[in-house]
Structures are given as structure tokens and as C-alpha cells.
N, C-alpha and C positions, 0 to 999 in steps of 0.2 A: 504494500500500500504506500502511494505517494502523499509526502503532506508538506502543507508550505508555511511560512515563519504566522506567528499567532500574537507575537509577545515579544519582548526586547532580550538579548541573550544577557543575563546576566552571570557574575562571576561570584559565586557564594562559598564564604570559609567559617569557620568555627575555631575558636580559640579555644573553648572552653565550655564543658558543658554538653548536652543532648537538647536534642528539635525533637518533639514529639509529631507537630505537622506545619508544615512548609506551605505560604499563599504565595503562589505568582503572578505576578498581572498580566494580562491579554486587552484587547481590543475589538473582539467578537462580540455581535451582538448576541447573546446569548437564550434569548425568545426563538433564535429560526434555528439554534440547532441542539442536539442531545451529548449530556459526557462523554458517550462514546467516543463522539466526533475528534475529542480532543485527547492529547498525549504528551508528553514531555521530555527533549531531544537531551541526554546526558552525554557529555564532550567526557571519554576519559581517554588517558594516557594508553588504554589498553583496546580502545576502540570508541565509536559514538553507537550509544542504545538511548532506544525508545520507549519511555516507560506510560504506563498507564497513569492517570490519574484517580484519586478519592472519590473526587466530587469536582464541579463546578457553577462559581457564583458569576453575578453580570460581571464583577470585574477581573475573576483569578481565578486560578486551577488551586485543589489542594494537594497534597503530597504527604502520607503518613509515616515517621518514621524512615524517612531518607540517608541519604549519605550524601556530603554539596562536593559539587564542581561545577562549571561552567554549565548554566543548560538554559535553555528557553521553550517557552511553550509553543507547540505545534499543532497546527489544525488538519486532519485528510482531508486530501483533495476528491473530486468528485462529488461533492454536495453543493447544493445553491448554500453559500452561506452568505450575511452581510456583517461589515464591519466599520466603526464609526475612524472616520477618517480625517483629516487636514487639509484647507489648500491655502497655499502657499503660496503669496506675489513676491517677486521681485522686479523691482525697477530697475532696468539699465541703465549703464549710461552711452547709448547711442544717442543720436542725433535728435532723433523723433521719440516721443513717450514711447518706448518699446516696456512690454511689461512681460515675464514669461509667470505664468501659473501651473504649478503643479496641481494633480491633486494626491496625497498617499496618505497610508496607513500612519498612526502614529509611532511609527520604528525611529526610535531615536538612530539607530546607524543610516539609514536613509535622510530621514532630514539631517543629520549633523553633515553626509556627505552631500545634500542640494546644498545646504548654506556654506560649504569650502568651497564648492565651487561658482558659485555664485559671488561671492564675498571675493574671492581670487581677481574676477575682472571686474570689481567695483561696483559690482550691483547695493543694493539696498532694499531692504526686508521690507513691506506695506503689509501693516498688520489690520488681520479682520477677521471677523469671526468665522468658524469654523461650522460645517454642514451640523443641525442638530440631530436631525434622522440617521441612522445607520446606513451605508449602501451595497448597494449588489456586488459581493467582489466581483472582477471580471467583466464589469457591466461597462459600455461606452454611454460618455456624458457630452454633450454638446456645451461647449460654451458660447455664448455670444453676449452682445451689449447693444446699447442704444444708440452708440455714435455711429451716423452712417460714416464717417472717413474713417471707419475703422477696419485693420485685414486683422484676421486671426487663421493661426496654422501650426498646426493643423486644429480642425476647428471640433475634432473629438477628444477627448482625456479618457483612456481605459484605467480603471484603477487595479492596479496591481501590484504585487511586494516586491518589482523588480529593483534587487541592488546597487544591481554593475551600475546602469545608466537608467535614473531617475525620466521617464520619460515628461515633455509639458509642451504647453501651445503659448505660442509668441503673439501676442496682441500690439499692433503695429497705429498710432493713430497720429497720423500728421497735423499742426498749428494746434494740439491737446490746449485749452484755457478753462476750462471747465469741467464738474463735477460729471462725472458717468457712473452707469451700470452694468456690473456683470452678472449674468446669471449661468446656473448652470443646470440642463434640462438632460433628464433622462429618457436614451433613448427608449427603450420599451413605451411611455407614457406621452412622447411626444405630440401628438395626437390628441392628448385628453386635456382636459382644463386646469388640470393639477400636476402640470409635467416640470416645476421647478423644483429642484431638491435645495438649492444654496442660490443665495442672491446677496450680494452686497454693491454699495456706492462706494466708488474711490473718489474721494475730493480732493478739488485741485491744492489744498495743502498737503496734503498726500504724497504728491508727484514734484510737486515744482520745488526748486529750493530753496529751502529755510535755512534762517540760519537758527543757531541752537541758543543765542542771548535776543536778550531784551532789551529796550532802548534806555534800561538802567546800567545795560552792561552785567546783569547775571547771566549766570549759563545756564541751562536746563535742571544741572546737575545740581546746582548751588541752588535752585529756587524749592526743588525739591529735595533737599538734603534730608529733613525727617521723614520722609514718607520710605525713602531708600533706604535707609538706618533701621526702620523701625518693618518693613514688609520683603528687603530682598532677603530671602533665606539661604538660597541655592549659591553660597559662595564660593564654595571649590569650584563651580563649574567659569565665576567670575574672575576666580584667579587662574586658573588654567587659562582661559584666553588672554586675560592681563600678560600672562611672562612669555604666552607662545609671541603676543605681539613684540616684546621687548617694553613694554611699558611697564613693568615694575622687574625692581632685582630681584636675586636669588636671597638675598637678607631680607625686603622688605616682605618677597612672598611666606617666609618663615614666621616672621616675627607678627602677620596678620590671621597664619593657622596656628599661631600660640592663642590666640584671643580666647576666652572660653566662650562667649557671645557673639552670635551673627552679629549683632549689633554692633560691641564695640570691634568687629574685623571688617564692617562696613564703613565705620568713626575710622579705620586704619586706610582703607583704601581711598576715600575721599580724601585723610590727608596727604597721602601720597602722590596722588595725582593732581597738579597743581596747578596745568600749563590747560590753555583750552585746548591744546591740540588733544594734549590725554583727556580731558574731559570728554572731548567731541568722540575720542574713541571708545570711550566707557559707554557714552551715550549710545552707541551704535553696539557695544556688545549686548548691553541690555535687554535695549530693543528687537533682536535679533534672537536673544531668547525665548523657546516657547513659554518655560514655567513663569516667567515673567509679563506675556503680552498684556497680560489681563491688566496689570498693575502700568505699564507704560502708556499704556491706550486711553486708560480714565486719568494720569496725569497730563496725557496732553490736551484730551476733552475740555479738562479742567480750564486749560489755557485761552483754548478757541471759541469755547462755547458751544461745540458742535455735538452731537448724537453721533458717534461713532459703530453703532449699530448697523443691522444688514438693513 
């Protein structure tokens, strides 16, 4: 039996101590299919198996009485199944508003590999919310929009867990000055009145460039220093792109996972970064964070006044 990725592959140890049962997360909607469906890929030294699972809940598989290595949950293939998924804008910086859209599963090794590459030729992340319905894996989506000067290509998104090369559609729209609409419609449903699954507005602050201060001369980051202190949590993941960029040293990156508090290693990284250049790159790793959108989307709301909703 063939089955395909379900869950994020994670690396699990034990220091100390006995697991009597083991949750892992998935991203299957779990209404369209049965336990069975599901399995769990164990990476060892001596071979990769396939184990069975407990049980499973809408968010995770269980696992009784295990032994950890590397494993991630797996789904068989050969079922309709659906899975709640992500899509993903990036703004080029070509000529013309060029925008490519992904759409995929929430595999962190997949988006981490769309945003190297992406981030690699200068692109830049437009955040918006995410499909709330689960969808057909394997299913093709149409995208389109409102603006007739618009090309889009290819103008379907199959959603799938392909790795190697994240597939997406290039949305092309020459003299772009104003706010648009994307939608994305399912093809089986095309036809019918209810053939939108995801719809969001990109507003022309969205696209066009800002700059990251205000005509007081703060910077994004400085206007909202407690809100970042007190709600970024996920800091390893902030200092890992901090020292890959060379924006902070090998002392300060130390001295900010001594902190015993996100907090005060958030108070560390703010004062670290002092120049707007580093700021404007904090600003950009942030934003560029999934576990973070929710929290940079309503600080910028904050700023503009806008409904950042679909």
C-alpha cells in the first residue's frame, strides 16, 4: 500500500523517563476518513516501518507505548480524502505587480522550502487568510480575479504534497493602483452557485511600497515593541533566521537563549538590532512567519484602518 506525507516529520528523543502515548499532528480532515486510513512512517537506523496507529483525533494520531525516532504521520493513498491547507502570495519584484500563489498543505518542509526560494530572489510574503473549509486533495482549483488587465498561468492550482518543486500560478497585472480580488473556485463545483472555496482582497498597501516608519520617524518594530515582547513566542525559529542572515552574532545569539522568558529574549533581540536596516529585516522575518501572520496582520490593520479579512 502506497501513502503520502499527512503531518510534519518530526525528530523525537527522551532523556528521561517513559511515554505511555505519543499525539502527533496531521492536517487531514478527519470527518471524510477512518483510523485505518492513517499510519505512522518510523525512520530507523535499521530500516523505515510503518506502524499502525491507537486512534485518531481532528488534529493527531495516537501512538501507545512507542519507542521515538524520527517519524511523521502518513495517510494511504487511494481514498478521496480532504485536507485543510494554505495559500501562499508572494510579491515579486519584477517590473509589473507579478504575484505567484501557491496553494499547499501545511508541511512546514514545503513552505519553509516556497519561502527560501522565494525570499532568495527578493520576493515578499502578502499575508491573508487561509481556505477555512478542508479541500479535495488532488482536486484542481481555478484561480482568477477581477482585474480584466490581469494574465494568470497557469490558471489551475492542483493541490498536492509535492516537495521537490512546490508547484503555483503567476498572476501578471500591468499599471496594478488599486485594491483587487482573488478567488479560488473548485473545479468539480464550477458550474454551481457555491463554486468559491477561498476569496481574499489584496490592497494596494499590500503591493506597492511602504516604507516600514512613520513621519515621526519610528519603525514598525519600535511602534510595536510590547505587542512583540509580550505575543512573539516562537523565538528559536526568530533567531535561527537572525544569525543565518548574519544579523546577530554567535554571543548575542547565546546570550538571548540564556533568557529564561520569550519575553525578556524578545527585550534581547530588539536591543540588538538597532540599525533600521536590521529592523526592516526582523520586520520581514516576522512577517514571513506562518505562526506569527495572525499577530503581524492585526498590527498592521491597527495602523491603516483596514479589514484585512477575505
Amino acid at each position: 500500500m502506497d501513502y503520502m506525507p499527512a503531518g510534519p516529520l518530526l525528530d523525537i528523543k527522551v532523556t528521561a523517563g517513559n511515554f505511555e502515548e505519543l499525539h502527533l499532528p496531521h492536517w487531514i480532515d478527519h470527518n471524510t476518513t477512518t483510523s485505518d486510513m492513517f499510519a505512522v512512517l518510523h525512520v530507523d537506523t535499521c530500516g523505515d516501518i510503518v506502524e499502525q496507529v491507537s486512534d485518531v483525533t481532528s488534529s493527531h494520531v495516537k501512538l501507545r507505548q512507542t519507542t521515538f525516532s524520527p517519524r511523521g504521520v502518513m495517510m494511504k493513498l487511494g481514498f478521496p480524502v480532504k485536507v485543510y491547507c494554505d495559500v501562499l502570495i508572494y510579491k515579486t519584484k519584477k517590473e509589473f505587480l507579478t504575484l505567484h500563489v501557491y496553494l499547499v498543505p501545511p508541511d512546514q518542509y514545503i513552505q519553509q522550502k516556497v519561502e527560501r526560494k522565494e525570499t532568495s530572489y527578493g520576493s515578499i510574503i502578502i499575508l491573508k487568510p487561509s481556505p477555512e473549509k478542508s479541500l479535495q486533495m488532488l482536486d484542481n482549483f481555478f484561480l482568477t480575479t477581477d482585474t480584466d488587465t490581469a494574465t494568470i498561468h497557469p490558471e489551475t492550482l492542483k493541490l498536492t504534497c509535492e516537495r521537490r518543486n512546490p508547484i503555483f500560478s503567476e498572476v501578471c497585472i500591468r499599471n496594478a493602483d488599486s485594491d483587487f480580488d482573488l478567488k479560488l473556485e473548485s473545479e468539480q463545483r464550477r458550474n454551481s452557485k457555491e463554486d468559491t472555496v477561498w476569496a481574499c482582497t489584496v490592497r494596494r498597501g499590500d503591493y506597492k511600497t511602504q516604507s516600514t516608519d512613520h513621519e515621526d520617524g519610528q519603525h514598525f518594530v519600535d511602534r510595536h515593541r510590547t505587542a512583540l515582547i509580550n505575543r512573539v513566542s516562537d523565538i528559536g525559529a526568530v533567531l535561527d533566521k537572525l544569525i543565518e542572515r548574519g544579523l546577530i552574532s554567535n554571543e548575542n545569539y547565546d546570550a538571548v537563549r540564556a533568557k529564561e522568558t520569550t519575553q525578556d529574549q524578545m527585550r534581547d533581540i530588539l536591543k540588538f538590532l538597532t540599525t533600521a536596516k536590521a529592523k526592516d529585516a526582523l520586520y520581514k522575518i516576522l512577517k514571513g512567519m506562518r505562526s506569527l501572520r495572525a499577530l503581524i496582520l492585526e498590527l498592521e490593520e491597527s495602523e491603516s484602518g483596514c479589514s484585512f479579512g477575505q
